[in-house]
N, C-alpha and C positions, 0 to 999 in steps of 0.2 A: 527624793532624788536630787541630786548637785549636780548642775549642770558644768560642764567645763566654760569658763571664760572665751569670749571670741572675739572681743571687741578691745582687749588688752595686750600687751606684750611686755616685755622684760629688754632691758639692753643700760648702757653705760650711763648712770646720772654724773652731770656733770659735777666733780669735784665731790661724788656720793657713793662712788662704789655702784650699784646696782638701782635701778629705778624702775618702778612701774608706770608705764608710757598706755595714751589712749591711742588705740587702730583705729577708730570711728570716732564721729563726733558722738558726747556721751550729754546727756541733757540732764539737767539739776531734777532730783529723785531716785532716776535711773539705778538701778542695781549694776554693780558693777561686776563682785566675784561673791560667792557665797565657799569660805574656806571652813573646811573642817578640820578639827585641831585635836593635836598630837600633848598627848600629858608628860609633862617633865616630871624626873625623881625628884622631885622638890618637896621637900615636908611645911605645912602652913608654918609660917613666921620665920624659915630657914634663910638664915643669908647667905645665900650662891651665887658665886660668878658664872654659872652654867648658861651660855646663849645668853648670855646677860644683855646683848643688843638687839635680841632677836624676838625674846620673849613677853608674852601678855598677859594680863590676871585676866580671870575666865572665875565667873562670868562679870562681864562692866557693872559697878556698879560698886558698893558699900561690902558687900558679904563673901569676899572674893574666896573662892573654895579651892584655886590651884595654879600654877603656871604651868600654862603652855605653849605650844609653837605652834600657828597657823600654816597649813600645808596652804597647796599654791602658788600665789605668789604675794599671800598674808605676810609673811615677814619681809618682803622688800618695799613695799611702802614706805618711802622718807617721810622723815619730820616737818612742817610748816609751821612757824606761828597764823600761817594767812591758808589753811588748806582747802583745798575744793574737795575731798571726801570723808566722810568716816566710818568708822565701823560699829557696828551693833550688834550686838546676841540677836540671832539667828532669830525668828517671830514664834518659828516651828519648830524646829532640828533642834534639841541638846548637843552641846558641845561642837557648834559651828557659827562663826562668824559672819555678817554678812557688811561687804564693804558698800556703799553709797554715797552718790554723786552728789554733793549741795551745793554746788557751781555748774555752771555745764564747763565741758571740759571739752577743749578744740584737739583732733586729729592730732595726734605726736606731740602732744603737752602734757609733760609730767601729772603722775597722778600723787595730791599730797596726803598727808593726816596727821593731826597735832597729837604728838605723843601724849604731852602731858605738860606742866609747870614746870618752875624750878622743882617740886618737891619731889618729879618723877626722876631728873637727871639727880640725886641726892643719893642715890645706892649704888653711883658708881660705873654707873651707863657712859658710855662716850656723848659727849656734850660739842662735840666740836663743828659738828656741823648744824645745830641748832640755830642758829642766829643768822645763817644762809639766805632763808627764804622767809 
């Protein structure tokens, strides 16, 4: 079972389009959403601009089997070089994300996660707000 989020909310990042914001104070560990995720018509090795900002390989890791879109609010998590969360293949669940706190994270302080390197902004992804935070 996935529990809905309650400790989170969605509203305007600054100079980001759309952010995910703590409700409560969130402690380093703490689970913060566990999304399940929606598979894109993407064929392995296909170059698409499809949700090109939005989208994840599934599952993390070296043997990437597909791209998807994290339902939720798995796609609005900004970028950090410095982030206080990340996301992980779900321990249990196939084909569900689970995001986690490794800062603690203060009441109404953005929630971040490092996309990737240079080598992830390289296919064409908007890079512009990368060096923000």
């Amino acid at each position: 079972m996935i529990n809905l989020p309650s400790q989170i909310y969605l509203k305007t990042s600054h100079n980001r389009g759309l952010g995910v914001f703590a409700r409560d104070f969130i402690l380093c560990g703490d689970v913060i959403e566990d999304c399940p995720l929606l598979t894109l018509p993407i064929m392995k090795g296909e170059n698409s601009s499809l949700l090109i900002n939005y989208r994840f390989n599934y599952p993390i890791g070296n043997e990437v089997e597909e791209q998807v879109i994290a339902l939720g609010y798995g796609s609005f998590y900004n970028h950090s070089n410095n982030p206080n969360a990340i996301w992980i293949n779900h321990p249990v669940l196939k084909k569900v994300f689970r995001f986690v706190a490794i800062k603690n994270i203060e009441p109404n302080e953005e929630i971040f996660v490092f996309y990737g390197d240079d080598n992830y902004w390289s296919d064409g992804r908007s890079n512009e707000f990368s060096k923000i935070v």
